[in-house]
C-alpha positions in Angstrom: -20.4 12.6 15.7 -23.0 10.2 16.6 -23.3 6.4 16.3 -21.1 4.4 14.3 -20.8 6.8 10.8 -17.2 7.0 11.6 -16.1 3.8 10.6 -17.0 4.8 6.7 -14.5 6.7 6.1 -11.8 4.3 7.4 -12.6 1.9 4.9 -12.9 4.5 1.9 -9.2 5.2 2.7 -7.8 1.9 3.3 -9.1 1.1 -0.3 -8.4 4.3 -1.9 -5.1 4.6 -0.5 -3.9 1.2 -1.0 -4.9 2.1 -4.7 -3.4 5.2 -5.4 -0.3 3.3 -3.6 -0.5 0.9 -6.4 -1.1 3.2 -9.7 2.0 5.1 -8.5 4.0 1.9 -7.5 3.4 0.3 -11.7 3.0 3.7 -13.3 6.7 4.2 -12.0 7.6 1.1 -13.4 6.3 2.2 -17.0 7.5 5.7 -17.1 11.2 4.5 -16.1 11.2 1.6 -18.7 9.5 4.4 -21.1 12.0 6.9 -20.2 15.2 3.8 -21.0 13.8 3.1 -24.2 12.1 -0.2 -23.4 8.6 -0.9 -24.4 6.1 -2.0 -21.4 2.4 -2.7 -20.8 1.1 -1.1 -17.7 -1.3 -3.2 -16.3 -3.0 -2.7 -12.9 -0.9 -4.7 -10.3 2.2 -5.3 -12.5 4.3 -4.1 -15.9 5.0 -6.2 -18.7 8.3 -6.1 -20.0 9.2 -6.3 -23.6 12.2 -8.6 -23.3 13.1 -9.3 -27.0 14.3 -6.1 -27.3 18.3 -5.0 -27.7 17.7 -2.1 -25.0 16.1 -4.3 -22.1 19.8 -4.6 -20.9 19.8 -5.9 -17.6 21.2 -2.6 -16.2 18.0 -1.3 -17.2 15.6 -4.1 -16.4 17.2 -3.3 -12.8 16.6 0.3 -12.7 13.1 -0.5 -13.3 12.6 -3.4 -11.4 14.0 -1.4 -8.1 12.0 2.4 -9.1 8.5 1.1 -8.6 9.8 0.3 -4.3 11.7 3.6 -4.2 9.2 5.7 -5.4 6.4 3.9 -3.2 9.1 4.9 -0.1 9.3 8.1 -0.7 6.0 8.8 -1.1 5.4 7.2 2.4 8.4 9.1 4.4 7.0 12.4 2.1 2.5 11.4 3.9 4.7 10.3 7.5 6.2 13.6 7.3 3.1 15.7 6.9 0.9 13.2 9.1 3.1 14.3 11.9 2.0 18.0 11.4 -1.7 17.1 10.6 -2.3 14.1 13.2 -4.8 16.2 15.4 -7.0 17.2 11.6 -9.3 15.5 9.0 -6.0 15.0 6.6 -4.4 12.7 9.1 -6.5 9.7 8.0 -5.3 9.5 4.5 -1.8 10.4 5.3 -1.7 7.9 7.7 -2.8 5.3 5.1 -0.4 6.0 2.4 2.5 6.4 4.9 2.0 2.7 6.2 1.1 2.0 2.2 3.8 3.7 0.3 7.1 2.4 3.3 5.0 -1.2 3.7 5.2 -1.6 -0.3 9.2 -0.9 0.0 9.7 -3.1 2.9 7.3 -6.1 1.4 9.2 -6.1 -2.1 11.9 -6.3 0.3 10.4 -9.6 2.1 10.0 -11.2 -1.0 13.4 -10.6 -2.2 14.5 -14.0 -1.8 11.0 -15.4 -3.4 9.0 -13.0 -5.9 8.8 -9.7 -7.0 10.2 -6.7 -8.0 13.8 -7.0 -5.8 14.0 -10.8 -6.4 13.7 -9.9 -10.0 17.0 -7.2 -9.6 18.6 -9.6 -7.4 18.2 -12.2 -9.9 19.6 -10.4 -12.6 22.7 -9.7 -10.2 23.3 -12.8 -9.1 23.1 -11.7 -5.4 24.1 -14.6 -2.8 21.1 -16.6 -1.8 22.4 -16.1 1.7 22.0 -12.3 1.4 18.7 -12.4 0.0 17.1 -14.0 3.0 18.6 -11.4 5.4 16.8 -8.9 3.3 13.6 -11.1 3.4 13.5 -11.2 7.4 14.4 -7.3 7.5 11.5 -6.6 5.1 9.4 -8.6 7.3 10.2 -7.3 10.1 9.7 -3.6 8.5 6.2 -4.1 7.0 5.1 -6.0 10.7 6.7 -2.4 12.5 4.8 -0.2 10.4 1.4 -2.4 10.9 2.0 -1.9 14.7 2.5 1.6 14.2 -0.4 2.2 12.2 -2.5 0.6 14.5 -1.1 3.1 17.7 -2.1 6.2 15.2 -5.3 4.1 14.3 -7.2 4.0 17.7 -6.0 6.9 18.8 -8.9 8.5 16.3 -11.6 6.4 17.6 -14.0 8.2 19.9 -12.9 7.3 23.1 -16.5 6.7 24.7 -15.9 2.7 22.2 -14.0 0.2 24.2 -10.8 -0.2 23.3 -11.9 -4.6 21.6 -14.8 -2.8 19.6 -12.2 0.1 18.8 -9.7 -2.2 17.4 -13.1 -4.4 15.3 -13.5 -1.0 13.9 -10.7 1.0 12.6 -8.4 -2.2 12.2 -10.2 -5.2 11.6 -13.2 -3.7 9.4 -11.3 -1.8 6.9 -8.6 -4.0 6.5 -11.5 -7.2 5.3 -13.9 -5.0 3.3 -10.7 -2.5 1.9 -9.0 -5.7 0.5 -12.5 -7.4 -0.9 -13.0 -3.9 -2.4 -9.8 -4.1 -4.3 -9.8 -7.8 -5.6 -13.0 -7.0 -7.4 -11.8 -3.6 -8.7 -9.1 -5.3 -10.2 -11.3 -8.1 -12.0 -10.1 -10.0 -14.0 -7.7 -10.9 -11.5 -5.6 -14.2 -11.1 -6.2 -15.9 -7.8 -2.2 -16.0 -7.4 -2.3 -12.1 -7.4 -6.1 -11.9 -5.6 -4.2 -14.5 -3.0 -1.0 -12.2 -2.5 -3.7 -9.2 -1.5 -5.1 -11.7 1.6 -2.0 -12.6 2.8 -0.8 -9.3 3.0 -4.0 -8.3 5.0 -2.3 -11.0 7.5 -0.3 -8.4 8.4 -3.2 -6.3 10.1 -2.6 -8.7 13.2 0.4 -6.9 14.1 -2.2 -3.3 14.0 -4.1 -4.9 15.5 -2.1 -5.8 18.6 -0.7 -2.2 18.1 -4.6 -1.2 18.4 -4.9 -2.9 21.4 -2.0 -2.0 23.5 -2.1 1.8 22.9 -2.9 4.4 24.9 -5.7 6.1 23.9 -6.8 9.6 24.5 -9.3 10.6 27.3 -11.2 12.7 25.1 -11.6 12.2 21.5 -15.2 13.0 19.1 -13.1 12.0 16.1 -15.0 14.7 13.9 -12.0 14.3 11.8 -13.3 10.8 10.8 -16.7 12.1 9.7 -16.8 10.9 5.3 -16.4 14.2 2.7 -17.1 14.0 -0.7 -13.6 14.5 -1.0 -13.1 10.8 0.3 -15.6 9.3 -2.3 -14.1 11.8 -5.3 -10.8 10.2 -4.2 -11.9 6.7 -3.9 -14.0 7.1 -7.4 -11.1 8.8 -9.4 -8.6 6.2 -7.8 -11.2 2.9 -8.9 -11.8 4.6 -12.5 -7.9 4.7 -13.3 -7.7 1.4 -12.2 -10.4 0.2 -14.3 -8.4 1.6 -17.3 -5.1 0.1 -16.2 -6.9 -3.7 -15.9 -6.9 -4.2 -20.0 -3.4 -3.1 -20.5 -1.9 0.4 -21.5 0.9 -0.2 -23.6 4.0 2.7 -23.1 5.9 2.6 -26.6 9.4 4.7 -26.7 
């Protein structure tokens, strides 16, 4: 592969992945609360909750709070596992993303146990100890900050290795991490800036790939063909930004 045409099809996957993390993540949220009986409205970032009604028991509200995480980790260990037996082909690039998507979206509900979200929700609800829920917040920091270093290692290691390792970093790091996250604020218009401001600070966490970027060993010879953009990418990307588009009005689930 010649010039820079590799660095397309990082940033198709960032985006697309970090969607198709998402639609699983809230779908989950929606089947569960369909499958308990309690009425929902899917939207594209989060699930409404009917409260007022008798069977949003907080038993259940927990089962759902906590299904949207699980899922989202399992779906992450499931891409880790197959990344290991594809890292040297052009499927290691998407498994890559949603591994470090689907266990980063586990570990940051995690982090914001103590604050926000899905596990401060459950927590909440079950009155666990204030003291508790900021252990769990520093472990899911420190979980989403690993996996960020790891994904970086994998990262540069697909680079061609005739780019310096600065420009390397710029490229599969740095560049797809920006334009993936601009990408997916203005899919998901109309957004609130509180939820368009939680998708920037969690691009903060790119430092740590980037570091990871910078201090791995990289391979001595490398054409990254397996970088080079399919139409499979953009059929992914496209299917991925058209669900979401559906999902940004509200699909109500009614038991």
């Amino acid at each position: 592969m010649s010039g820079y045409a590799w660095i397309l099809r990082p940033i198709v996957w960032f985006t697309a992945a970090s969607m198709v993390t998402t639609i699983v993540h809230e779908f989950t949220h929606a089947s569960v609360a369909y499958v308990l009986g309690v009425r929902s409205t899917l939207f594209s970032y989060f699930v409404d909750l009917d409260l007022a009604q008798a069977s949003a028991t907080i038993p259940r509200r927990a089962v759902i709070g906590v299904s949207g995480p699980l899922i989202c980790l399992a779906l992450g260990v499931l891409a880790w596992l197959a990344f290991r037996r594809t890292r040297h082909s052009a499927a290691a690039l998407p498994l890559l993303y949603l591994t470090l998507f689907g266990i980063a979206t586990f570990f940051g509900n995690l982090m914001s146990i103590a604050f926000v979200g899905d596990f401060s929700s459950v927590a909440l609800m079950l009155h666990v100890p204030m003291g508790l829920r900021y252990l769990l917040t520093a472990i899911g920091a420190l979980g989403v900050a690993a996996m960020h270093f790891w994904a970086g290692r994998e990262l540069v290691r697909l680079v061609p290795a005739r780019v310096g390792a600065m420009r390397a970093m710029l490229c599969i790091v740095a560049l797809p991490a920006l334009l993936g996250t601009v990408a997916i604020v203005l899919v998901n218009q109309p957004m609130p800036w509180s939820r368009a401001s939680v998708r920037f600070t969690e691009a903060g966490f790119w430092l740590f790939a980037a570091v990871g970027a910078l201090a791995a060993r990289r391979r001595l010879h490398n054409d990254a063909d397996h970088l080079t953009l399919r139409w499979a990418d953009g059929a992914v990307l496209l299917l991925a930004v058209s669900i979401v588009r559906v999902m940004v009005p509200g699909i109500t689930f009614t038991p």
